[in-house]
N, C-alpha and C positions, 0 to 999 in steps of 0.2 A: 216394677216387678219384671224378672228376668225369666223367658219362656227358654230352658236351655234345648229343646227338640226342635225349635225355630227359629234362634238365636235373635231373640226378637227382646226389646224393652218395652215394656206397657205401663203408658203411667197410668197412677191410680186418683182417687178423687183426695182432696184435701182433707186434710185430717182435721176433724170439726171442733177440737179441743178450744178453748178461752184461752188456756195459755199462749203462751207468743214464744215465737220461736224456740218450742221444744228440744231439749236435748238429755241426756246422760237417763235415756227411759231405757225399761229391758223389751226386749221383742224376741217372741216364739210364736209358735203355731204348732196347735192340737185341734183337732177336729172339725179339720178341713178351712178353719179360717185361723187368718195373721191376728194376733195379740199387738198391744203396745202397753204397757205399763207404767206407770209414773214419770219420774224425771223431772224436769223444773226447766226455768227461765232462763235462755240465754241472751235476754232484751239487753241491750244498754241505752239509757238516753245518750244520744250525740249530744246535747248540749251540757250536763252536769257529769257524764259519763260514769250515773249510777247503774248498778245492777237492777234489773226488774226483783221484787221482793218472791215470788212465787220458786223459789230454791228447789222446793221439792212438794211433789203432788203427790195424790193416792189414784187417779184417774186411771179407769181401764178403759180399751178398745176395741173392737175387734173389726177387721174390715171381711167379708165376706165376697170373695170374687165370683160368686153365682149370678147373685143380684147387684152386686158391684155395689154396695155401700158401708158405712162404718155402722156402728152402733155400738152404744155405752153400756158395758155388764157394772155389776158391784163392784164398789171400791176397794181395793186392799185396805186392811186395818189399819197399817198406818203409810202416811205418805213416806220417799224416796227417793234418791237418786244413788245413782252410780254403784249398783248394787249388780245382786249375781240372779240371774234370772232362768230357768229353762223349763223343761216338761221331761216327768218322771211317771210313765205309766199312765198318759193321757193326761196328767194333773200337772199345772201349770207352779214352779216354785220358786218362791222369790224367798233373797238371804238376805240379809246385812244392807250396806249402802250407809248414806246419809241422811237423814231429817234435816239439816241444817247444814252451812260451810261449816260450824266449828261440833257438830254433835254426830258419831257415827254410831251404829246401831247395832246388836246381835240378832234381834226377833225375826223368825222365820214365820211364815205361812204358805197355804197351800190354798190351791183354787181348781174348784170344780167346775168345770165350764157348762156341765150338760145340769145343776142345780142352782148354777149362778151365785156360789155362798163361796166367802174363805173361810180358813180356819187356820189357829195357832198350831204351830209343829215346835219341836223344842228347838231352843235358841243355839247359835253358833255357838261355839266356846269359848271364841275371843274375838275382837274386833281387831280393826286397827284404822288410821288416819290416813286410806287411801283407799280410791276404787277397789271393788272384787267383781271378779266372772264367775261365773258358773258353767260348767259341762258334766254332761253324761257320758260316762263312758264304763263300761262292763257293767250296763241298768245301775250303777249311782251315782247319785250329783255329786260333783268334785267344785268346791269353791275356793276361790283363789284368791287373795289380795296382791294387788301390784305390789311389787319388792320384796316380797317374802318366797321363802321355800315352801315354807309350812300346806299343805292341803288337808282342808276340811272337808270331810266326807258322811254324807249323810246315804246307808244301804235300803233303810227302810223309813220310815216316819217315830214309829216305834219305838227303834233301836237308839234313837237319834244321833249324834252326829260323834265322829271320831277323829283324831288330829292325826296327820302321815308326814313326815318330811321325806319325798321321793327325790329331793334335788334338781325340782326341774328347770330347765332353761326359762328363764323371763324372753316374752316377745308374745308376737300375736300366732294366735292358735286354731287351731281347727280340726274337729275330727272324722276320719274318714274310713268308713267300715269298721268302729269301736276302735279305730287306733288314732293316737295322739301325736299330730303333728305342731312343730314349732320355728319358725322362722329366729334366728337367731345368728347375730355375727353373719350375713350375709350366706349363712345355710339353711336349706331346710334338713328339721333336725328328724325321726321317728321315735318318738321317747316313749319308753314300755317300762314304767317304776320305774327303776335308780339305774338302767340300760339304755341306752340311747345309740342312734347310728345315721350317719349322713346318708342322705337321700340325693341332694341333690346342689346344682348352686343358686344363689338368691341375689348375687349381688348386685343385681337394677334394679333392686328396691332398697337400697343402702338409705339413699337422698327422698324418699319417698316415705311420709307417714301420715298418719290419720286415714288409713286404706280398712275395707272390711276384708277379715280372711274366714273362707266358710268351707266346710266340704258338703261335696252334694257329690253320691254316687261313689265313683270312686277318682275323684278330682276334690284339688282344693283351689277356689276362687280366690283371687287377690283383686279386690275392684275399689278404683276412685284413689282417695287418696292427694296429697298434693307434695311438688315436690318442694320440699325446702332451701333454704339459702344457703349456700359457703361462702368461702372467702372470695372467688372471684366472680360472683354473681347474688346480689338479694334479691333474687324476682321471686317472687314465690307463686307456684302453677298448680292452678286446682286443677287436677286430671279427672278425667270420665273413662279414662281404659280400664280394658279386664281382661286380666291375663289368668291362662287355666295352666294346672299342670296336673296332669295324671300322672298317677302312682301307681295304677290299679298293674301294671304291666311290669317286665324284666327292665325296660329303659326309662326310667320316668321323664318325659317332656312336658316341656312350654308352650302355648300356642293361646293367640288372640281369639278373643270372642266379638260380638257387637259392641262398641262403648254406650255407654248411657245416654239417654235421648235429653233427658231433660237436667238431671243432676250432674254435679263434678263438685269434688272436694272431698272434706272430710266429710268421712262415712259415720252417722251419730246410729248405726244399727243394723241389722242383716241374719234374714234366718232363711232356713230351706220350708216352704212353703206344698204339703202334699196335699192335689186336690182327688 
């Protein structure tokens, strides 16, 4: 956990789950503690170099940095992975993902954290056969599936969900003061619906991926990550940097922060945590 008023990393205790080596869970934070949510097994036996059977879990978490420990709420209704995750008005909402490698899902729910209960919300409108994200932004969850244009947007629970094609750029995203940034072709992009406008350059992260991109304040973080191989080099480098750039200003800049004390590589998750 990253203190940015002390530029400090704090690790935190072990995440007490049965699963083994955890990955493709959602993670947010409403009321004052970190969530982790589902996801499944990135085990391989080294000797038969099968997959661990546990693909996808319903398991919630939450770690409290008061007391500094985890503790297990209610399950999601059904297990997940690689689904779209965020908080909508205090309430915690998870879309889509997978149950299985070959079965992807539309069922949404919603999670109360202060009664400890989910509940069904109405279902996506379509699936598809790859990860989805979720973000808020102008207070609605905007859900994405890798490679598509398409966004699905849910305003209310109620109203339930509506289909937008805005055109957006594919890459990693993040948003900052309800506006939508996107790293794309070596720019960062500011995309406002079917309008878009360079902000700035990106290109030291061409060779760089599996990085988390978050905004906190009016900064978007680019942290970890590893660099991948070309043609005249296969070494492949799990980084621990973090690079910021503000936007909140007339010049948007660059500038390092502290690297990561304990972690480097690919980033399986990242959220802005308000105590």
């Amino acid at each position: 956990m990253y203190d940015p008023l002390r530029d400090l990393w704090i690790t935190l205790p072990v995440l007490p789950s049965k699963v083994r080596h955890l990955a493709h869970f959602g993670v947010v934070s409403t009321g004052g503690k970190l969530f982790v949510l589902g996801g499944g097994s990135e085990d391989v036996d080294p000797l038969t170099g099968d997959q661990d059977e546990s693909f996808a879990t319903n398991e919630v978490w939450s770690y409290d940095p008061v007391v500094r420990r985890w503790a297990q709420h209610a399950s999601m209704i059904l297990p997940r992975a690689m689904f779209a995750c965020c908080v909508l008005e205090g309430k915690i909402i998870v879309a889509g993902g997978f149950t299985s490698c070959r079965k992807s899902i539309s069922q949404a729910e919603m999670y109360d954290h202060e009664k400890d209960v989910w509940i069904p919300i109405p279902d996506l409108h379509c699936t598809h056969n790859s990860a989805c994200t979720g973000l808020v932004i102008g207070g609605k969850v905007h859900v994405l599936h890798k490679g598509l244009s398409k966004v699905q947007v849910l305003d209310n629970v109620c109203s339930g969900w509506t289909v937008e094609d805005y055109g957006w750029l594919q890459g990693p995203m993040a948003v900052v003061r309800g506006a939508l940034y996107v790293m794309s072709h070596g720019l960062i992009f500011k995309q406002e619906k079917e309008m878009r406008k360079v902000v700035t350059s990106s290109s030291e992260f061409r060779r760089r991926i599996g990085f988390a991109m978050t905004g906190v304040r009016d900064e978007i973080y680019v942290i970890g990550g590893v660099i991948g191989p070309d043609r005249f080099n296969w070494d492949i480098k799990p980084m621990s940097d973090v690079d910021i750039l503000t936007v909140g200003g007339d010049r948007p800049t660059w500038r390092q922060a502290a690297p990561m004390t304990m972690c480097r590589g690919t980033i399986f998750g990242c959220t802005q945590l308000r105590i």
